[in-house]
N, CA, C and O atoms as a GROMACS GRO file, in nm:
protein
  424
    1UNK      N    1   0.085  -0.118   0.000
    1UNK     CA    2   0.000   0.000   0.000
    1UNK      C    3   0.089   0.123   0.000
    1UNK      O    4   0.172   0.138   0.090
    2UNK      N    5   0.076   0.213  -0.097
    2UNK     CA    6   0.164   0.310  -0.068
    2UNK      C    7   0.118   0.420   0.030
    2UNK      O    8   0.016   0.416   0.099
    3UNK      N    9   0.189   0.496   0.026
    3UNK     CA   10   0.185   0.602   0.168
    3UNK      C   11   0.011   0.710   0.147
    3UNK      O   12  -0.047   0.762   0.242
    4UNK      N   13  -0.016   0.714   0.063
    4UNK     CA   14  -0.103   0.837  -0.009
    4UNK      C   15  -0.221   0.743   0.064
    4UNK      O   16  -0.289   0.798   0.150
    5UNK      N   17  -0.243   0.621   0.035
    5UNK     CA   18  -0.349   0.515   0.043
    5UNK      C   19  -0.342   0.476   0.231
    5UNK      O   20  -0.446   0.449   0.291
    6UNK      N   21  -0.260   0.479   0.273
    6UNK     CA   22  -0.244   0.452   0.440
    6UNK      C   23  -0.310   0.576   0.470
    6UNK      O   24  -0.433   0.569   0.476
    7UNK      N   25  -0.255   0.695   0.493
    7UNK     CA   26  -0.321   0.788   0.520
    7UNK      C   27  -0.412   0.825   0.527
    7UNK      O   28  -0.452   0.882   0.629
    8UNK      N   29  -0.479   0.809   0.428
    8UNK     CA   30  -0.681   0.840   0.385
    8UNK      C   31  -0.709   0.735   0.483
    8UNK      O   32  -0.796   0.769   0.563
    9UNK      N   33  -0.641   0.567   0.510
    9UNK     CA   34  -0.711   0.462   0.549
    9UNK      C   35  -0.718   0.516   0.721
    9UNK      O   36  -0.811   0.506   0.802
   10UNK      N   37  -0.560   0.583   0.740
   10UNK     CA   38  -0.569   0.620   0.908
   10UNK      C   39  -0.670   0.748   0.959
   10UNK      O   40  -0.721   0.781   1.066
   11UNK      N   41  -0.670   0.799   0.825
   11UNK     CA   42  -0.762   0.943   0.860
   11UNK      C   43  -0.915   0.866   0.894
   11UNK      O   44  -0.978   0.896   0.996
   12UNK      N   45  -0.969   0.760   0.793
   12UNK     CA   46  -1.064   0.762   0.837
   12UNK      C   47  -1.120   0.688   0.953
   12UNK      O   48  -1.226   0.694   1.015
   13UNK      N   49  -1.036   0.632   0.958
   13UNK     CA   50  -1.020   0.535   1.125
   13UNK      C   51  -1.064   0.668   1.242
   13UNK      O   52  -1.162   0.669   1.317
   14UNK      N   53  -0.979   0.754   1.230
   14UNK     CA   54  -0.972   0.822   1.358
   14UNK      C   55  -1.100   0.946   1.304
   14UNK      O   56  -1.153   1.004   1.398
   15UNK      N   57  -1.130   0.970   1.216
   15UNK     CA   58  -1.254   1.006   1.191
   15UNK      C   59  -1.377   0.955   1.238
   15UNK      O   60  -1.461   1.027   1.294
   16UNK      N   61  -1.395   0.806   1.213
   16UNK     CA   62  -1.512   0.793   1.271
   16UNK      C   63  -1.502   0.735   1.444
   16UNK      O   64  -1.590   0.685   1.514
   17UNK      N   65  -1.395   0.758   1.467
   17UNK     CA   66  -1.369   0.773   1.636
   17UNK      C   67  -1.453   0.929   1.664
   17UNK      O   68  -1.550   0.953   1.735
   18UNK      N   69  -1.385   0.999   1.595
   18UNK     CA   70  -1.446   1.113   1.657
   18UNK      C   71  -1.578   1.146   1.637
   18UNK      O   72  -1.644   1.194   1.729
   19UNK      N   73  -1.645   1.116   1.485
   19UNK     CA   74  -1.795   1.081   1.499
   19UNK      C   75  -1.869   1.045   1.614
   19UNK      O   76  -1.962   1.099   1.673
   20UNK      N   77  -1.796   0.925   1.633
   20UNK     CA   78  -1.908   0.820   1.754
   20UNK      C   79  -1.908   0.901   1.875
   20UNK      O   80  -2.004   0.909   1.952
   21UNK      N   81  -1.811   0.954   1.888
   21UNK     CA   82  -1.815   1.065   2.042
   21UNK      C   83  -1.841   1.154   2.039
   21UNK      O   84  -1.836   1.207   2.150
   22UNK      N   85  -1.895   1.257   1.913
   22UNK     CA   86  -1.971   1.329   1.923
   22UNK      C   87  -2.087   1.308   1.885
   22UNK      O   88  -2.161   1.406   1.877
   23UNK      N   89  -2.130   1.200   1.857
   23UNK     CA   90  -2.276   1.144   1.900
   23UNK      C   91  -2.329   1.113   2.018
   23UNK      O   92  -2.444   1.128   2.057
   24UNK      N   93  -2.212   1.059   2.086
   24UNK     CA   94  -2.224   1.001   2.204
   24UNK      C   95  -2.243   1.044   2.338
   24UNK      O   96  -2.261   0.984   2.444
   25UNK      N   97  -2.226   1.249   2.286
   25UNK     CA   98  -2.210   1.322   2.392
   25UNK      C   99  -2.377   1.324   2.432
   25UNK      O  100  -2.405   1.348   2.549
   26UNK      N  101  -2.484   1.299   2.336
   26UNK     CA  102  -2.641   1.319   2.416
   26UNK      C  103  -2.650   1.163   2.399
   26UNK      O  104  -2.736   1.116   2.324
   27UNK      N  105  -2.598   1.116   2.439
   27UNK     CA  106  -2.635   0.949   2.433
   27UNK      C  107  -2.765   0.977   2.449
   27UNK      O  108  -2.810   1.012   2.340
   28UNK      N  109  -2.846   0.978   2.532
   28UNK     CA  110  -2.984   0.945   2.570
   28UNK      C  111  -3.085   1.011   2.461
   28UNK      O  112  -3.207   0.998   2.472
   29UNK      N  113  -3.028   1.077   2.363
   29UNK     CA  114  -3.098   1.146   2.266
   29UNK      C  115  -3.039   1.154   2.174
   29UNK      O  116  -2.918   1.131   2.173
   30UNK      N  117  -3.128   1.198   2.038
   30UNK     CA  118  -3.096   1.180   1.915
   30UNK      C  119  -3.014   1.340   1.902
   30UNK      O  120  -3.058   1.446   1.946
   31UNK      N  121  -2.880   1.319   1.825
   31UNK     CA  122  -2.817   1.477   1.827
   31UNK      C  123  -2.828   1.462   1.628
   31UNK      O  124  -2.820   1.375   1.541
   32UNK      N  125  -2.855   1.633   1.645
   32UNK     CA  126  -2.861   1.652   1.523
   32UNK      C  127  -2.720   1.638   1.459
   32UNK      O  128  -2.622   1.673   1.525
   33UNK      N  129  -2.702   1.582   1.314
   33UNK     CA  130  -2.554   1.542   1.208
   33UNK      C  131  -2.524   1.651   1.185
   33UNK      O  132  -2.406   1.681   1.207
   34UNK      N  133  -2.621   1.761   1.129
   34UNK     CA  134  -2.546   1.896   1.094
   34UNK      C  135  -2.471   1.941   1.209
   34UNK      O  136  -2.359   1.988   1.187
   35UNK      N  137  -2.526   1.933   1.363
   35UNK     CA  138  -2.437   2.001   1.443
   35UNK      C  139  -2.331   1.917   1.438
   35UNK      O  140  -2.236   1.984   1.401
   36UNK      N  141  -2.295   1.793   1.458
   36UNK     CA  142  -2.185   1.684   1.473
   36UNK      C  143  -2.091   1.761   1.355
   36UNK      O  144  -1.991   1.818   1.397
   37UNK      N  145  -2.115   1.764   1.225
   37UNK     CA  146  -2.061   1.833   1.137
   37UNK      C  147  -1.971   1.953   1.216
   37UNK      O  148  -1.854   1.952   1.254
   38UNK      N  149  -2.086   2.065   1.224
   38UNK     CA  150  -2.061   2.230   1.250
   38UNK      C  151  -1.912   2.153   1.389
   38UNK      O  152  -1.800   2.165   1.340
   39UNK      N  153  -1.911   2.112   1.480
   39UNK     CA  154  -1.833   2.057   1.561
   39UNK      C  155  -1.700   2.045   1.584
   39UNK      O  156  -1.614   2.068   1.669
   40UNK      N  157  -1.720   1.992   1.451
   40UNK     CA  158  -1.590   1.888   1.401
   40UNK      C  159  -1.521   1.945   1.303
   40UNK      O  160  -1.418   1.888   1.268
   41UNK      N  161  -1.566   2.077   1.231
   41UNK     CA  162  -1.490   2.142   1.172
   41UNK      C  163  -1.393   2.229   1.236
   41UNK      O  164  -1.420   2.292   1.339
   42UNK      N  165  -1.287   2.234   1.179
   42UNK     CA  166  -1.242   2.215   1.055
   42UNK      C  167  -1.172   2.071   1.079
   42UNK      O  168  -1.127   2.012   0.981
   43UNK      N  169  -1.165   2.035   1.158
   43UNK     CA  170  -1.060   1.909   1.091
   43UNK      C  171  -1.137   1.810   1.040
   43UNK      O  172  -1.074   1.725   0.976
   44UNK      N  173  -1.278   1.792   1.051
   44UNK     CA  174  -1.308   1.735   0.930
   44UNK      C  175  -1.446   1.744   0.840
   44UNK      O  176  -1.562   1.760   0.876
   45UNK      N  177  -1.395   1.730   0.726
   45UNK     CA  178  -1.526   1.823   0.623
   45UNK      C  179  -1.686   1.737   0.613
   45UNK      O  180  -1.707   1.616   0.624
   46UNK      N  181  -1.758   1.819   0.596
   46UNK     CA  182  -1.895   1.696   0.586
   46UNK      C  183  -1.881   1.611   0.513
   46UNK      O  184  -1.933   1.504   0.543
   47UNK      N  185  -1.811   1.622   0.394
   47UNK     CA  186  -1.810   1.483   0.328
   47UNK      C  187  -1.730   1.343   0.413
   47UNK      O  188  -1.763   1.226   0.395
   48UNK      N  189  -1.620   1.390   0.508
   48UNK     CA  190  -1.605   1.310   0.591
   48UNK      C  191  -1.650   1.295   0.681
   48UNK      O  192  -1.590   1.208   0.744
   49UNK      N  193  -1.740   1.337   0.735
   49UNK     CA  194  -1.828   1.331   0.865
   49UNK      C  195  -1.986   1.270   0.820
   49UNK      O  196  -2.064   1.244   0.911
   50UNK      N  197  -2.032   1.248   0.660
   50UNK     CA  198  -2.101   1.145   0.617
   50UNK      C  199  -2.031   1.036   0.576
   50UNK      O  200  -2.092   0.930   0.591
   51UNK      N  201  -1.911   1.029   0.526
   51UNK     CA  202  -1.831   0.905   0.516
   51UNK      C  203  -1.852   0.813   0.634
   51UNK      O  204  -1.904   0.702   0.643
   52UNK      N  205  -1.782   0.913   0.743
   52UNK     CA  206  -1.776   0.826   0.884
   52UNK      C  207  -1.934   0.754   0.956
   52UNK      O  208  -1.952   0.658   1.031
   53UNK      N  209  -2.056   0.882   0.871
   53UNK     CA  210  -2.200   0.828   0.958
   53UNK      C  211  -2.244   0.736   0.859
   53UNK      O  212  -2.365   0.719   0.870
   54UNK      N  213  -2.176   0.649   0.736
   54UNK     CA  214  -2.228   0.601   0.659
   54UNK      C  215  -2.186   0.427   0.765
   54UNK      O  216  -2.246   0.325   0.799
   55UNK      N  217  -2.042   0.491   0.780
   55UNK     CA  218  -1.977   0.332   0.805
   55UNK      C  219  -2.047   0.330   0.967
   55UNK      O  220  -2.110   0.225   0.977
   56UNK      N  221  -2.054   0.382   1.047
   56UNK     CA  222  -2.103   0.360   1.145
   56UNK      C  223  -2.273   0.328   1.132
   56UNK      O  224  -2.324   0.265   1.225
   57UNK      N  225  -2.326   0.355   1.062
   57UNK     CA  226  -2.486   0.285   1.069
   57UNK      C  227  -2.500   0.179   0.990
   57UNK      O  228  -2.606   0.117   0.989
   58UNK      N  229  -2.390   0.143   0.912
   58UNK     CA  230  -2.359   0.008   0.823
   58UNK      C  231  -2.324  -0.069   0.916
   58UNK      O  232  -2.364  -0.181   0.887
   59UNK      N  233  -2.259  -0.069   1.031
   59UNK     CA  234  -2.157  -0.128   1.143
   59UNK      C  235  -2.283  -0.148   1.234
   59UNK      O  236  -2.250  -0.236   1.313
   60UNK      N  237  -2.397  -0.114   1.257
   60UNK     CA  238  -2.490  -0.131   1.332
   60UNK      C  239  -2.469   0.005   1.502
   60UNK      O  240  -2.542   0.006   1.601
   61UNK      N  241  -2.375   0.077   1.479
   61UNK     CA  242  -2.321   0.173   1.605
   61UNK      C  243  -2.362   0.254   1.640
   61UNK      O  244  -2.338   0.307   1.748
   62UNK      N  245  -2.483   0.309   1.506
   62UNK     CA  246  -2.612   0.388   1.537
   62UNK      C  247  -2.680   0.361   1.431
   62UNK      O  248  -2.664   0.298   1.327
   63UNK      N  249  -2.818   0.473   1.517
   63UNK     CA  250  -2.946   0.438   1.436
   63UNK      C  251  -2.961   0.612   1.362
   63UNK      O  252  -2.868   0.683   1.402
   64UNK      N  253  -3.031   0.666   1.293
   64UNK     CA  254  -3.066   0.743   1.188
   64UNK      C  255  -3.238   0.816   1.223
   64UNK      O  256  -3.330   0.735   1.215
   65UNK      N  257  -3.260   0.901   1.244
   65UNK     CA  258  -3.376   0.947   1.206
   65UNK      C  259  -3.440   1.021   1.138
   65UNK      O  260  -3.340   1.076   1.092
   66UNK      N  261  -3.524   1.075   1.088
   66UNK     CA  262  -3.542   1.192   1.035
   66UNK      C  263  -3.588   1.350   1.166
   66UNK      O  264  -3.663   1.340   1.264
   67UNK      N  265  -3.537   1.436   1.136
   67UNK     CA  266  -3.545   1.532   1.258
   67UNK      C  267  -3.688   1.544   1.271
   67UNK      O  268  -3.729   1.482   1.369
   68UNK      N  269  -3.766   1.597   1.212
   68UNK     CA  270  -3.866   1.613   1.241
   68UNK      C  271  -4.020   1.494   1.266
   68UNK      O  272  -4.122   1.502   1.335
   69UNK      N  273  -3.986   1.433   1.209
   69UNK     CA  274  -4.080   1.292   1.183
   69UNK      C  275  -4.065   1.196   1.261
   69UNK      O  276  -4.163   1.126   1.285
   70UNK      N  277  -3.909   1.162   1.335
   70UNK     CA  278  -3.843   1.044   1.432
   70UNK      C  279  -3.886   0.948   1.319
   70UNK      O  280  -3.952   0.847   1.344
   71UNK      N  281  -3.869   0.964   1.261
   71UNK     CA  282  -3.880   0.833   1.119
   71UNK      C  283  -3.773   0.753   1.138
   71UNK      O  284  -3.681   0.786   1.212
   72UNK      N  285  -3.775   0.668   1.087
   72UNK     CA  286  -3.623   0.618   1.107
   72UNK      C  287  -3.569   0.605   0.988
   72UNK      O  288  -3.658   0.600   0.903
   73UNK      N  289  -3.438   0.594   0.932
   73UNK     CA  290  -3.375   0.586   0.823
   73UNK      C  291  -3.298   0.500   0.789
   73UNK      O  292  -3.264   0.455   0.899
   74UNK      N  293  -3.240   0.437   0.708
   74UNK     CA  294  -3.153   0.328   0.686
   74UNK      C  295  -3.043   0.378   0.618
   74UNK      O  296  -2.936   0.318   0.619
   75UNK      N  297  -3.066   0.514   0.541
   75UNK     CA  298  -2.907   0.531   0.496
   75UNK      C  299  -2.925   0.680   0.485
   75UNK      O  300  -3.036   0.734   0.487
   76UNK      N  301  -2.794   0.752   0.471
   76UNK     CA  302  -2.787   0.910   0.437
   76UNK      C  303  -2.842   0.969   0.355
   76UNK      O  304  -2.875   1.080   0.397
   77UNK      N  305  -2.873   0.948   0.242
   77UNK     CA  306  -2.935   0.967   0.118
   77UNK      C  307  -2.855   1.150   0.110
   77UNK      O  308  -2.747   1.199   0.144
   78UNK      N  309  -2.994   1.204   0.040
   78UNK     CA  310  -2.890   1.409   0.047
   78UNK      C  311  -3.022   1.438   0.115
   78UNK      O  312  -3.088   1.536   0.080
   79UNK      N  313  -3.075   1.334   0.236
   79UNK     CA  314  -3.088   1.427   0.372
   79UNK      C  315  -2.991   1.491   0.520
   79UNK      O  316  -3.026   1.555   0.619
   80UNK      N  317  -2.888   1.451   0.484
   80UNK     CA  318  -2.772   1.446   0.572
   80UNK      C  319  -2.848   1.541   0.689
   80UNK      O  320  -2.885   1.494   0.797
   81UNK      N  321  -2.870   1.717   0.641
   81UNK     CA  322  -2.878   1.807   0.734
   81UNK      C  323  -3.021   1.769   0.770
   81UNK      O  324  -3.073   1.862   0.832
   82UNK      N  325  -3.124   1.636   0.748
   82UNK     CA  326  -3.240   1.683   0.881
   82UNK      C  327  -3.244   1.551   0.905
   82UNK      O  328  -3.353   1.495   0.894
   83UNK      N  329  -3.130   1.478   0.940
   83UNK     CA  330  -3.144   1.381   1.038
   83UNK      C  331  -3.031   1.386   1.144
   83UNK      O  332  -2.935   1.461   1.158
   84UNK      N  333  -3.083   1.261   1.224
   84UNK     CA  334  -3.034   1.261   1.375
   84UNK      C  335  -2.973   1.169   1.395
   84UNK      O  336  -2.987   1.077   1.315
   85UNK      N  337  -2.855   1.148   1.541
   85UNK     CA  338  -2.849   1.006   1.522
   85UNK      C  339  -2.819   0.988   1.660
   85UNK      O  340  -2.795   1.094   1.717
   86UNK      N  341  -2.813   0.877   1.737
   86UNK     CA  342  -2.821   0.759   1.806
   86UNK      C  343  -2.726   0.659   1.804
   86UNK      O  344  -2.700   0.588   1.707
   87UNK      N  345  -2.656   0.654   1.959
   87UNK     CA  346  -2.593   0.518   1.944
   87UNK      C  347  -2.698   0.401   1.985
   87UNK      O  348  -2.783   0.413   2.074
   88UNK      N  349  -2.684   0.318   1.928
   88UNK     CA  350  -2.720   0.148   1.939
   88UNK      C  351  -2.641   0.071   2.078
   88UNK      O  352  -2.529   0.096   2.122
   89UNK      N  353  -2.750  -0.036   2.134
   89UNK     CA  354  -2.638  -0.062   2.215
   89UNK      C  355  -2.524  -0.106   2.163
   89UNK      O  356  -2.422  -0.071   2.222
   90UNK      N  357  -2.514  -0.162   2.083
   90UNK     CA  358  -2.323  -0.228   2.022
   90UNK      C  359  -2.321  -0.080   2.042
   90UNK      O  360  -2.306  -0.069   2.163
   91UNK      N  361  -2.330   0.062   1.980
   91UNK     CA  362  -2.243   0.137   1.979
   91UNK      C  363  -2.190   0.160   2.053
   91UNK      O  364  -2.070   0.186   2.038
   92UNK      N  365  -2.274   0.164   2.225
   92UNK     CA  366  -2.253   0.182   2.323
   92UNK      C  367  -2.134   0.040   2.378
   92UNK      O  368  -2.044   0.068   2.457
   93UNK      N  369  -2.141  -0.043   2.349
   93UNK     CA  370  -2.081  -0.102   2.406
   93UNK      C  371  -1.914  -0.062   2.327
   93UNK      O  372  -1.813  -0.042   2.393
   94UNK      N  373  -1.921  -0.059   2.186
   94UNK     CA  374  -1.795   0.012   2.153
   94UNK      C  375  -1.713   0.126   2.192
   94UNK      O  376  -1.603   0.152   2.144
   95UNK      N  377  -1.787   0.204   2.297
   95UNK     CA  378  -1.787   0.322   2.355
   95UNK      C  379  -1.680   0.310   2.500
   95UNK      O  380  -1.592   0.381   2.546
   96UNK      N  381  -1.736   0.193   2.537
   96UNK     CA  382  -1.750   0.162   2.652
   96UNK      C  383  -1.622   0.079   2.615
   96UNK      O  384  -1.530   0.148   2.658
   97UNK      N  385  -1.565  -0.042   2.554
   97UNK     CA  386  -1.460  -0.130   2.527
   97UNK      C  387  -1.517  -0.256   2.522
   97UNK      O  388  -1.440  -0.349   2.499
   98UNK      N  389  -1.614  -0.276   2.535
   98UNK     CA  390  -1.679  -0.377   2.578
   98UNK      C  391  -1.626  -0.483   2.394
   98UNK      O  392  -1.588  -0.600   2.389
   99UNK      N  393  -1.638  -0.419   2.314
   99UNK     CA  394  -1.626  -0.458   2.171
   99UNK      C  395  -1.531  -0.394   2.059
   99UNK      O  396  -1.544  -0.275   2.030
  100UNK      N  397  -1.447  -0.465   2.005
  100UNK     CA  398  -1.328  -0.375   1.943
  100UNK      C  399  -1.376  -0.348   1.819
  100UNK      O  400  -1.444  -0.445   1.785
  101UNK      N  401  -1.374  -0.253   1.720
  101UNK     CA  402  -1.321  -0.257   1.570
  101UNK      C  403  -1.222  -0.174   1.553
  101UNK      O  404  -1.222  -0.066   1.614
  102UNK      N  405  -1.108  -0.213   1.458
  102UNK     CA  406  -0.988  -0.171   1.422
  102UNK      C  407  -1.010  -0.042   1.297
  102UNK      O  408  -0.916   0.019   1.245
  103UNK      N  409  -1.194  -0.017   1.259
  103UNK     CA  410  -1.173   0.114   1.200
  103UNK      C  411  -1.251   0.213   1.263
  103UNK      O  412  -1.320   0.295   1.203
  104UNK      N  413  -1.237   0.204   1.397
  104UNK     CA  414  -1.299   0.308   1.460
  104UNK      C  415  -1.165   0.329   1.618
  104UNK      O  416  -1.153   0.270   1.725
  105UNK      N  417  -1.098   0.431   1.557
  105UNK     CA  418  -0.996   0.493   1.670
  105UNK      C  419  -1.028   0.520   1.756
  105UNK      O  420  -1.015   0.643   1.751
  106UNK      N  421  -1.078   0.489   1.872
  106UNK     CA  422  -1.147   0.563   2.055
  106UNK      C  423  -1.018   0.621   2.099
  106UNK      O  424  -1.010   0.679   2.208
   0.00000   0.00000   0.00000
């Protein structure tokens, strides 16, 4: 793997570390993605901060809603800015150590 290709792979590791914990800060409630976004800038751009909420609700680590409806969602689609999200218990337990994955940096 050359060096150009590690990098993107470590960025996004520790990207969606930082996702999950700023989800994780209203655990008990659904936090809006645009703010998680607004947050996390600048170090990382919405397109990586839907990258990271794509692999984490694929991973089962949260759940998705729609803001206004509590609908629930199954993927990002180009509603990004009016949904919400939720850790799952696995997420929680990934939170916690209880469960490892090697692309999510805690």
């Amino acid at each position: 793997m050359d060096i150009k290709n590690q990098m993107k792979k470590n960025k996004f590791i520790k990207n969606n570390g930082a996702v999950i914990r700023a989800i994780n800060i209203l655990r008990v409630d659904y936090v809006n993605l645009y703010d998680v976004a607004a947050a996390l800038e600048p170090q990382l751009t919405s397109a990586e901060v839907q990258d990271s909420v794509n692999y984490l609700l694929e991973s089962g680590y949260i759940r998705l809603v729609k803001i206004r409806s509590q609908q629930p969602v199954e993927c990002i689609g180009d509603d990004f800015e009016q949904l919400a999200a939720k850790l799952t218990a696995k997420g929680i337990q990934l939170i916690c150590g209880a469960i490892e994955d090697s692309c999510v940096d805690l």
